[in-house]
Jmol script that loads the backbone (N, CA, C; Angstrom):
load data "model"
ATOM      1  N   UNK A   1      22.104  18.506  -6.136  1.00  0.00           N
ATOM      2  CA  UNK A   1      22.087  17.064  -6.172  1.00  0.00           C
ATOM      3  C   UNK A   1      23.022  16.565  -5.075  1.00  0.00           C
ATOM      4  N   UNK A   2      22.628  15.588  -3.971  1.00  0.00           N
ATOM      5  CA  UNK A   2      23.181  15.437  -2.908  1.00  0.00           C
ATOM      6  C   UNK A   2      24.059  14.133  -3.172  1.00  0.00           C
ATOM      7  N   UNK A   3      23.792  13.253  -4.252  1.00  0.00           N
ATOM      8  CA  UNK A   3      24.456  12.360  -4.351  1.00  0.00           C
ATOM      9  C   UNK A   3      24.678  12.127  -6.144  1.00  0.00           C
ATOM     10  N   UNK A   4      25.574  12.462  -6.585  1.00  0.00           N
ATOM     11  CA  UNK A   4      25.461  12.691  -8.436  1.00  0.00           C
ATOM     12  C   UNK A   4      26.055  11.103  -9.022  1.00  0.00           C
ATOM     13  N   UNK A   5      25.555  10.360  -9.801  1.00  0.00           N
ATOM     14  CA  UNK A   5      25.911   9.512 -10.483  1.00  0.00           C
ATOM     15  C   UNK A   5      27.064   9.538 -11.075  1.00  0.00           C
ATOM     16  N   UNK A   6      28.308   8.871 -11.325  1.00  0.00           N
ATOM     17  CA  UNK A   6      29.810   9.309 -12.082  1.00  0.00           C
ATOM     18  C   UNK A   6      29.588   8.629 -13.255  1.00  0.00           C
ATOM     19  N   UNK A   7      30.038   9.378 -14.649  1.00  0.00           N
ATOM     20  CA  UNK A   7      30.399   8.861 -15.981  1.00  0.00           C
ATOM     21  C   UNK A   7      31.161   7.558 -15.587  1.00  0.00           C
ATOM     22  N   UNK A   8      30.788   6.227 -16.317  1.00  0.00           N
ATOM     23  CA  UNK A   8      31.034   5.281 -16.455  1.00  0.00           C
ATOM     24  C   UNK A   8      30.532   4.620 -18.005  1.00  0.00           C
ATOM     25  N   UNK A   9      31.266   4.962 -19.000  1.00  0.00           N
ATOM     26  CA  UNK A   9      30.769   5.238 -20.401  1.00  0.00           C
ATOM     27  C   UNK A   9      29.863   5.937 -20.677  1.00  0.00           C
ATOM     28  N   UNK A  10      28.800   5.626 -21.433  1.00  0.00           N
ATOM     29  CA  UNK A  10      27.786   6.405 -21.426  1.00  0.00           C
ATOM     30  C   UNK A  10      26.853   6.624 -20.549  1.00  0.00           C
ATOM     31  N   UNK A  11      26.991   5.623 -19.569  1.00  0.00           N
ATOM     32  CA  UNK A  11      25.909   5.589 -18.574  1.00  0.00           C
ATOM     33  C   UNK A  11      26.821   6.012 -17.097  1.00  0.00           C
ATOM     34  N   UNK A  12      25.581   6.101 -15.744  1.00  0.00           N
ATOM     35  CA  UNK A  12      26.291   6.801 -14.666  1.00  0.00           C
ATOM     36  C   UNK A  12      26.393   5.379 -13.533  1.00  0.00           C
ATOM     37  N   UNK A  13      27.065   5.762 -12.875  1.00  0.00           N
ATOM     38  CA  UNK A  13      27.240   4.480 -11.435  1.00  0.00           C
ATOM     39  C   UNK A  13      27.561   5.558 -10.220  1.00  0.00           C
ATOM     40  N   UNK A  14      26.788   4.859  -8.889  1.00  0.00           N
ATOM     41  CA  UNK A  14      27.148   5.259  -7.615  1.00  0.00           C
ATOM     42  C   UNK A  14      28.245   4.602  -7.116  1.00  0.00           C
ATOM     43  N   UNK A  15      28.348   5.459  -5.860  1.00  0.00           N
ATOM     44  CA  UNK A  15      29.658   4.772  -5.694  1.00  0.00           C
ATOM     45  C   UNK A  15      29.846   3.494  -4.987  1.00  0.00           C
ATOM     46  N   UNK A  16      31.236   3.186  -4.901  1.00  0.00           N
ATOM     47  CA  UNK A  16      31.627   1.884  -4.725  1.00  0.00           C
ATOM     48  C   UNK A  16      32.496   1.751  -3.736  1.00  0.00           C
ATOM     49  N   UNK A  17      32.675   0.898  -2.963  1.00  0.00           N
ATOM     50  CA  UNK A  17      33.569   0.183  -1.769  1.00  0.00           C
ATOM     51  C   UNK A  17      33.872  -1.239  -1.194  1.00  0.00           C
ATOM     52  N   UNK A  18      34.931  -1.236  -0.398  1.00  0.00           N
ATOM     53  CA  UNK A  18      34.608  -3.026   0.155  1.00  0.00           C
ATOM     54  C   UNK A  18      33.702  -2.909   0.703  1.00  0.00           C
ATOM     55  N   UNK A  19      33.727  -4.819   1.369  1.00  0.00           N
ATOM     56  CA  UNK A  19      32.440  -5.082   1.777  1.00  0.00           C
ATOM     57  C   UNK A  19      32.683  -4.419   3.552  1.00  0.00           C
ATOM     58  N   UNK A  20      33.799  -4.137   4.182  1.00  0.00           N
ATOM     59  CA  UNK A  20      33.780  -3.956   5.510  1.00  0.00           C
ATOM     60  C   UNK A  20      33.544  -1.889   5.232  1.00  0.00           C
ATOM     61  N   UNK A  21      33.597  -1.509   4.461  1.00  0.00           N
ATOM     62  CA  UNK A  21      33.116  -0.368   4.203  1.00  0.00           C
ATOM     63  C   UNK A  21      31.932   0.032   4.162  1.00  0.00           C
ATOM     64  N   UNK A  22      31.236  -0.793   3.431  1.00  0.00           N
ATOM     65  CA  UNK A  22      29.723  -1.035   3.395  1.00  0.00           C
ATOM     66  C   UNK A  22      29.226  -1.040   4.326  1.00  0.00           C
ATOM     67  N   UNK A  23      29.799  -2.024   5.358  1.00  0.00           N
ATOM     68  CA  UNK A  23      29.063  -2.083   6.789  1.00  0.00           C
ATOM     69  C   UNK A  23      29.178  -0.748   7.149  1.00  0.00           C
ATOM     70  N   UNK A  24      30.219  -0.150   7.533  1.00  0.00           N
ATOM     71  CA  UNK A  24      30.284   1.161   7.890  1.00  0.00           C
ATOM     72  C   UNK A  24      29.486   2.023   7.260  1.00  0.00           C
ATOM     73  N   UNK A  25      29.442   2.330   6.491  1.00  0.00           N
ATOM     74  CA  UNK A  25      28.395   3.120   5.668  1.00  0.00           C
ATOM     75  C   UNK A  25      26.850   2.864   6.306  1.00  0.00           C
ATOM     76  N   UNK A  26      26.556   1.695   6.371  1.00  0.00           N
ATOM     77  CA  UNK A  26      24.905   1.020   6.856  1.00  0.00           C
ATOM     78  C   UNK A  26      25.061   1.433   7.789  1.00  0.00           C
ATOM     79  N   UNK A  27      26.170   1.286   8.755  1.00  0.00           N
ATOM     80  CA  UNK A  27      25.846   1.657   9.894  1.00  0.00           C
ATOM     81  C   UNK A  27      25.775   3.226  10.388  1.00  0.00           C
ATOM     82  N   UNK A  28      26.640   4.254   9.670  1.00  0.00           N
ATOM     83  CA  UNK A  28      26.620   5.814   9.897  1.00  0.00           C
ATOM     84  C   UNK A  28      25.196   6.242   9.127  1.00  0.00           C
ATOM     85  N   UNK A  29      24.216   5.475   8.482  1.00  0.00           N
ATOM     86  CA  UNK A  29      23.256   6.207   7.997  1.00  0.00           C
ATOM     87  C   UNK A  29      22.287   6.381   9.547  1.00  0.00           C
ATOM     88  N   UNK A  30      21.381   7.589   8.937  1.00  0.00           N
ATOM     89  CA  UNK A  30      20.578   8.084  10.330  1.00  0.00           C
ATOM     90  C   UNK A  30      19.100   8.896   9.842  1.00  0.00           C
ATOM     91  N   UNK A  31      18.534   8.573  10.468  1.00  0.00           N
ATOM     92  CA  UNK A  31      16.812   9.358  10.014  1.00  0.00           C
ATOM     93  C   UNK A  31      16.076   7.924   9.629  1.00  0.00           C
ATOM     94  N   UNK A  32      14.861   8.495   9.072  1.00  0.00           N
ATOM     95  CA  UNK A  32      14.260   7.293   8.343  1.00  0.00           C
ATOM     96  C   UNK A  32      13.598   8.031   7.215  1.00  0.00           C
ATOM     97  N   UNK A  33      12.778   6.860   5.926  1.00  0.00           N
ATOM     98  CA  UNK A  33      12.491   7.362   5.057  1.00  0.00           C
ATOM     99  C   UNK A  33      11.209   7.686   5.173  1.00  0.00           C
ATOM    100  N   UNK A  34      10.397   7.263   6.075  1.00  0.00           N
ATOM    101  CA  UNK A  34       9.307   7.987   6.568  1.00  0.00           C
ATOM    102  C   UNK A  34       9.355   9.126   7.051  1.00  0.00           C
ATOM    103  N   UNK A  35      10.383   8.967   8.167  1.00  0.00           N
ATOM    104  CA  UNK A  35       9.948  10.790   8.671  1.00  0.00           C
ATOM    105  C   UNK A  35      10.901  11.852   7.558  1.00  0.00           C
ATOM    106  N   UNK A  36      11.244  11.627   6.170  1.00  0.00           N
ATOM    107  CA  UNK A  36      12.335  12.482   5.195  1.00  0.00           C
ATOM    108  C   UNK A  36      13.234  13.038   6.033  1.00  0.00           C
ATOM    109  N   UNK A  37      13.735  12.377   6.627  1.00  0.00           N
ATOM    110  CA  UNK A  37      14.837  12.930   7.131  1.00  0.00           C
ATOM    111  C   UNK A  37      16.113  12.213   7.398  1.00  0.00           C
ATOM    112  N   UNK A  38      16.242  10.738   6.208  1.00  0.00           N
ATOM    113  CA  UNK A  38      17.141   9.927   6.281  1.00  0.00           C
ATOM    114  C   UNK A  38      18.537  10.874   5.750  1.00  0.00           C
ATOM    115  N   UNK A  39      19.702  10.217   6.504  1.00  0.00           N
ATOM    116  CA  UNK A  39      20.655  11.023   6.169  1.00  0.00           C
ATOM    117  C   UNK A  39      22.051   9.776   6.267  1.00  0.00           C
ATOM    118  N   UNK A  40      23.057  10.157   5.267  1.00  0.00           N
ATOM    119  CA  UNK A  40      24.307   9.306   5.027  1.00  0.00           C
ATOM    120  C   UNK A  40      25.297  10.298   4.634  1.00  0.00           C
ATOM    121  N   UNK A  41      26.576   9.925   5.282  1.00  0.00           N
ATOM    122  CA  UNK A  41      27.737  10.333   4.724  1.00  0.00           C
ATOM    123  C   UNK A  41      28.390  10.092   3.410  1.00  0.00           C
ATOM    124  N   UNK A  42      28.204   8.516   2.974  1.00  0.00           N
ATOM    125  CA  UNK A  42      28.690   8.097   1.827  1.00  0.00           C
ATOM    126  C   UNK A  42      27.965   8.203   0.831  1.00  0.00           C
ATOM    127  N   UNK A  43      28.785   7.515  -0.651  1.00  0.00           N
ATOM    128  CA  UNK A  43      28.481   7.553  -1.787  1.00  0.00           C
ATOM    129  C   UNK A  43      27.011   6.826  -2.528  1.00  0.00           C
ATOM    130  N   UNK A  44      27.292   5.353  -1.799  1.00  0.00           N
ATOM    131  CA  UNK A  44      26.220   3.889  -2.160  1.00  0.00           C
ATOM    132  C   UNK A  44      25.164   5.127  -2.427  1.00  0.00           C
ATOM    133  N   UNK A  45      24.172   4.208  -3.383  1.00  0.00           N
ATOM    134  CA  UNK A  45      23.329   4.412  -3.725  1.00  0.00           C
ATOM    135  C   UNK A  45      21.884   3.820  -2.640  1.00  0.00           C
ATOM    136  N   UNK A  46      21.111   4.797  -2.159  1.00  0.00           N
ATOM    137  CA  UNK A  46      19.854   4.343  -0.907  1.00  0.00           C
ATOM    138  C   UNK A  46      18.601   4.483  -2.001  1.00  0.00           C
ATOM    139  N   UNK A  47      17.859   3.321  -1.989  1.00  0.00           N
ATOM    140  CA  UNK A  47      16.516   3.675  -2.376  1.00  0.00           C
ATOM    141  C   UNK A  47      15.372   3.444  -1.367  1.00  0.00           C
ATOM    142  N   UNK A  48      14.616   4.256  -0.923  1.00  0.00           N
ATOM    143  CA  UNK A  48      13.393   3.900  -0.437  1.00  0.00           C
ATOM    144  C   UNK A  48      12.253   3.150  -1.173  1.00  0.00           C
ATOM    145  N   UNK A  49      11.795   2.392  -0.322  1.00  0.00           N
ATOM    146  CA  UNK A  49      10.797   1.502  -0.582  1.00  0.00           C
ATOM    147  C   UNK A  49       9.337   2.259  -0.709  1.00  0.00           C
ATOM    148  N   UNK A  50       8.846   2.081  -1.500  1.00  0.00           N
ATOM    149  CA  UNK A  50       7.416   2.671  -1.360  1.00  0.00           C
ATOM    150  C   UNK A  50       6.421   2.345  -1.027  1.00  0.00           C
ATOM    151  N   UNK A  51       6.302   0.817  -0.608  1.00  0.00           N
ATOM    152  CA  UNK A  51       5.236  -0.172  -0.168  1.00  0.00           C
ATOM    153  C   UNK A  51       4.662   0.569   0.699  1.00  0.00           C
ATOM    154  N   UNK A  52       3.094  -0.054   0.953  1.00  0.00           N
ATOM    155  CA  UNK A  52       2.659   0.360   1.970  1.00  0.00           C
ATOM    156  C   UNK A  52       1.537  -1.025   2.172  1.00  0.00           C
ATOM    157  N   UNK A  53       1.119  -1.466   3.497  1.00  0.00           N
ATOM    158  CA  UNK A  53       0.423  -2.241   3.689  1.00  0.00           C
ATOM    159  C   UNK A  53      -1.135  -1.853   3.861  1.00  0.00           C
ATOM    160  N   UNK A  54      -1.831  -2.626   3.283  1.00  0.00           N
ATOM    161  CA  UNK A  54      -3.376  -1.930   2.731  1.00  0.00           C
ATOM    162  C   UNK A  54      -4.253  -2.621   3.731  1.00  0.00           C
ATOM    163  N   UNK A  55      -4.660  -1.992   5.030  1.00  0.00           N
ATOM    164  CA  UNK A  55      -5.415  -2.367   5.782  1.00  0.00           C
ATOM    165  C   UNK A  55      -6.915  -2.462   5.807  1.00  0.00           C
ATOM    166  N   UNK A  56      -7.271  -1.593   4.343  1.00  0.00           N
ATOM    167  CA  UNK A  56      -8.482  -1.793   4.125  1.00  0.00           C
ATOM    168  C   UNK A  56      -9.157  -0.225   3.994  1.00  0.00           C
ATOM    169  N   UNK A  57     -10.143  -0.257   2.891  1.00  0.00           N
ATOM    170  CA  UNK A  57     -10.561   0.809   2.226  1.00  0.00           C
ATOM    171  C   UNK A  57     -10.864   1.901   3.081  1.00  0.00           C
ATOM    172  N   UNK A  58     -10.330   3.345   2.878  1.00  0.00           N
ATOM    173  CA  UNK A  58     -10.293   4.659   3.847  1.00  0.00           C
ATOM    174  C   UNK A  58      -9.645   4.832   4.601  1.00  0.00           C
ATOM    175  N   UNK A  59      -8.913   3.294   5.164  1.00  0.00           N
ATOM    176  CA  UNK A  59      -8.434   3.215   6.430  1.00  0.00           C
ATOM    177  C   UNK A  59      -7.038   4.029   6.392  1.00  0.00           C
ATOM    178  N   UNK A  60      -5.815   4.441   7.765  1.00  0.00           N
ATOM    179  CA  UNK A  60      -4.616   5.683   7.214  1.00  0.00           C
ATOM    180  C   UNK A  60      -3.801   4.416   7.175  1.00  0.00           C
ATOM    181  N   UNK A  61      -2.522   4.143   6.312  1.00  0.00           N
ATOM    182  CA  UNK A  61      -1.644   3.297   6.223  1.00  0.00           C
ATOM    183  C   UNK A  61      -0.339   3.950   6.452  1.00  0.00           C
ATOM    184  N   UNK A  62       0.560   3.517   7.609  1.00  0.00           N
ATOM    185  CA  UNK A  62       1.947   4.032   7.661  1.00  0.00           C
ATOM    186  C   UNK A  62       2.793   3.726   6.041  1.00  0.00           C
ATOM    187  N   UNK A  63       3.714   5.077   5.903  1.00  0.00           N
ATOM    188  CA  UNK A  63       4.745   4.735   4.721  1.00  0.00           C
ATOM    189  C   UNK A  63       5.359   3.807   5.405  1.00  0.00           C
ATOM    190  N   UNK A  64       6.704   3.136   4.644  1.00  0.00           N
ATOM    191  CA  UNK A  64       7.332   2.353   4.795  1.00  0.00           C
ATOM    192  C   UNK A  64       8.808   2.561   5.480  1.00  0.00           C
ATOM    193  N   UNK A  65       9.766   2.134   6.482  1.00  0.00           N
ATOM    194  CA  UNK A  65      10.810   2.823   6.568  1.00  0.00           C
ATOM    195  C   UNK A  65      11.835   1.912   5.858  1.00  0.00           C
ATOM    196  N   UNK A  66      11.129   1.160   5.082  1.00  0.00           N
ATOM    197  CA  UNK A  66      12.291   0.068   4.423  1.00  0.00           C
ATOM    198  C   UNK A  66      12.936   0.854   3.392  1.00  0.00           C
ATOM    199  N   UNK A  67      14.503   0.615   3.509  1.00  0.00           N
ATOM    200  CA  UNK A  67      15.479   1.101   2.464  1.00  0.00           C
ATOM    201  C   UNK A  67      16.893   0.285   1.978  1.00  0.00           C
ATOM    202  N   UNK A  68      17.168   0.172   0.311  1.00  0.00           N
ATOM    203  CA  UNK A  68      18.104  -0.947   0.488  1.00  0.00           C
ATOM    204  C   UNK A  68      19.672   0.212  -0.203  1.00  0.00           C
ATOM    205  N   UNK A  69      20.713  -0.499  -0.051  1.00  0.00           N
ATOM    206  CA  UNK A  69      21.489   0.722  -0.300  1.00  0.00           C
ATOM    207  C   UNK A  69      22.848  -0.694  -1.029  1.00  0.00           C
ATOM    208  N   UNK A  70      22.829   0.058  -2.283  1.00  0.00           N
ATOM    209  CA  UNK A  70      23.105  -0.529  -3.472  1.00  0.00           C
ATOM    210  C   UNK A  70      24.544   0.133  -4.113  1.00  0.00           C
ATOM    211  N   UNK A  71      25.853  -0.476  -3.883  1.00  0.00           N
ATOM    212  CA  UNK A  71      27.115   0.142  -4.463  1.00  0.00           C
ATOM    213  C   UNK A  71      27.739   0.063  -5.650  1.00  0.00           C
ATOM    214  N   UNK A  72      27.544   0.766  -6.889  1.00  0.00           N
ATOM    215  CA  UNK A  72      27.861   0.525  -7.844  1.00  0.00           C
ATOM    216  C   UNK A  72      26.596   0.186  -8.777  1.00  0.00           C
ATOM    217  N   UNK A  73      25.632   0.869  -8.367  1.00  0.00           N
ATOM    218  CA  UNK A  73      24.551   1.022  -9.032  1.00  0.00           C
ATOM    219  C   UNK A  73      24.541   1.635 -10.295  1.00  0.00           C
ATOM    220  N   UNK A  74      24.468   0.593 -11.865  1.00  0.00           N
ATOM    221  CA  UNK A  74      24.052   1.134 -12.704  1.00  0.00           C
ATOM    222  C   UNK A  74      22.818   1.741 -13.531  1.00  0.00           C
ATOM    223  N   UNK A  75      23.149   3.466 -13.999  1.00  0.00           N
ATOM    224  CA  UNK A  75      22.186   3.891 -14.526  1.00  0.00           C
ATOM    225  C   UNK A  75      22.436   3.944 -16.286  1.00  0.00           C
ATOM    226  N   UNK A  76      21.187   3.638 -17.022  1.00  0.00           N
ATOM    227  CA  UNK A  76      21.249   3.664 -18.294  1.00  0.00           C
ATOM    228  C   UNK A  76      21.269   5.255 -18.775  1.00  0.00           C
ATOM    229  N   UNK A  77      21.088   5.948 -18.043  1.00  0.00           N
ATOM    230  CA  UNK A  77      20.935   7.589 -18.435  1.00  0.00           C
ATOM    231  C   UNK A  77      22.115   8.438 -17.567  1.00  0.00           C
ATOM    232  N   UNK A  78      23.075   8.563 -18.135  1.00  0.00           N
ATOM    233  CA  UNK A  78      23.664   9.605 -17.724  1.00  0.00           C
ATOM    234  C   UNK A  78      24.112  10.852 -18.586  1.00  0.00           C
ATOM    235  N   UNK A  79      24.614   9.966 -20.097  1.00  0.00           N
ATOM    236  CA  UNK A  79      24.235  11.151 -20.959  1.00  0.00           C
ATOM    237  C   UNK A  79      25.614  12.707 -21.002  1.00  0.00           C
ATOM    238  N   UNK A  80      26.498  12.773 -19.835  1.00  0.00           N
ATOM    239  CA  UNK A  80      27.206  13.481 -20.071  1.00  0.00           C
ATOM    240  C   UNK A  80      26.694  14.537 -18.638  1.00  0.00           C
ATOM    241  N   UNK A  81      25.686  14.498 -18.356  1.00  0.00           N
ATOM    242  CA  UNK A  81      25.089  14.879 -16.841  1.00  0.00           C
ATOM    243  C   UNK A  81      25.047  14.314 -15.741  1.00  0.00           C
ATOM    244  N   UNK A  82      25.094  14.234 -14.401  1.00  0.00           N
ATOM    245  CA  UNK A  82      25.078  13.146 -13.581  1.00  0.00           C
ATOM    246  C   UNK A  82      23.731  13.478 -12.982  1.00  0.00           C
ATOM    247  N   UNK A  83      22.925  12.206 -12.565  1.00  0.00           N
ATOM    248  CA  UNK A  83      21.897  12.410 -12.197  1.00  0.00           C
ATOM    249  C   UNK A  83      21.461  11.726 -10.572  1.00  0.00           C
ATOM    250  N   UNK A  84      20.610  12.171  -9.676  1.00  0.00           N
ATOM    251  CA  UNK A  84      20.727  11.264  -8.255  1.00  0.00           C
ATOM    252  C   UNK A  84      20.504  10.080  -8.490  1.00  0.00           C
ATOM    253  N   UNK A  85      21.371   9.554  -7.514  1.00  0.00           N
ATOM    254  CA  UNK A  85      21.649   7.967  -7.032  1.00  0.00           C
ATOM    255  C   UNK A  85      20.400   7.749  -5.995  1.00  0.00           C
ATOM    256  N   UNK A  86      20.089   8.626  -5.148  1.00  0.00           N
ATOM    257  CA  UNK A  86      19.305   8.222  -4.219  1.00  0.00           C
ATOM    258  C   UNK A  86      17.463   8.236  -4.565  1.00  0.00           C
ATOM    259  N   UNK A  87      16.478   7.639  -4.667  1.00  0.00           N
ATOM    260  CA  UNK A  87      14.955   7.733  -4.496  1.00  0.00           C
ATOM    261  C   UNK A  87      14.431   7.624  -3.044  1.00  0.00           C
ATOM    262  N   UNK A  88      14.134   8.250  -2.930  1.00  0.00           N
ATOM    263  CA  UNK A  88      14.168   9.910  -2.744  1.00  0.00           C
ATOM    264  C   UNK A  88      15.456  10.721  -2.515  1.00  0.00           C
ATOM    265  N   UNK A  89      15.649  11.658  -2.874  1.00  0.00           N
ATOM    266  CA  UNK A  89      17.284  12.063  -2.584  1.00  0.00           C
ATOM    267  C   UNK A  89      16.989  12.080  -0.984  1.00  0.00           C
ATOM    268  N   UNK A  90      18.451  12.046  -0.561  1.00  0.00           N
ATOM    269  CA  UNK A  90      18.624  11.724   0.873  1.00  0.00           C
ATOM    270  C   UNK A  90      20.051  13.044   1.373  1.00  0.00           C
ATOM    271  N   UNK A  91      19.666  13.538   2.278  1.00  0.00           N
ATOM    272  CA  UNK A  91      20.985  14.443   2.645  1.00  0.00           C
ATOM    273  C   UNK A  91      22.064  13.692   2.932  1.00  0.00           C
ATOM    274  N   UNK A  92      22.833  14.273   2.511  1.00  0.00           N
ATOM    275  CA  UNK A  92      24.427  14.016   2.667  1.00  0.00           C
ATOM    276  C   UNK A  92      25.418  15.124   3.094  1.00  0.00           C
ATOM    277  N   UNK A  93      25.704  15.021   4.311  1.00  0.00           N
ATOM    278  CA  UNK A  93      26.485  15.449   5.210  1.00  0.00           C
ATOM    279  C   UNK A  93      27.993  15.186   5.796  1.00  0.00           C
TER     280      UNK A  93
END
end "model"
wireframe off; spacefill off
backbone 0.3
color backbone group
């Protein structure tokens, strides 16, 4: 698990920072979520977008490279396990 949720009562949270941290963070991420090869140093929680725009029946539609990245993201399931912060997990380096 490249990014594990932390006990925060019963449930899990990603991690957290200021807001001039944040920027930093947005800005050291690298890859995209199309080509799976998005990659971040920090904690925040990244979700990829799954949209795709429907150009019309058969036709090939690019994935999406939209991703929003969320600090202090609560999960209702953690349970005593930590579980990923990221959809799709994302390397962390």
């Amino acid at each position: 698990m490249a990014n594990p949720t932390s006990a925060a009562g019963d449930n899990g949270v990603s991690g957290t920072c200021t807001p001039a941290e944040l920027q930093t963070q947005i800005d050291a991420i690298t890859g995209s979520i199309s080509g799976s090869d998005l990659s971040s140093t920090e904690t925040t929680a990244i979700r990829g977008s799954v949209a795709k725009t429907a150009k019309g029946f058969g036709s090939a539609v690019a994935a999406s490279n939209v991703f929003s990245v969320t600090q202090g993201l609560r999960f209702a399931y953690h349970n005593g396990t930590s579980v990923e912060c990221d959809a799709p997990a994302v390397t962390r380096t």
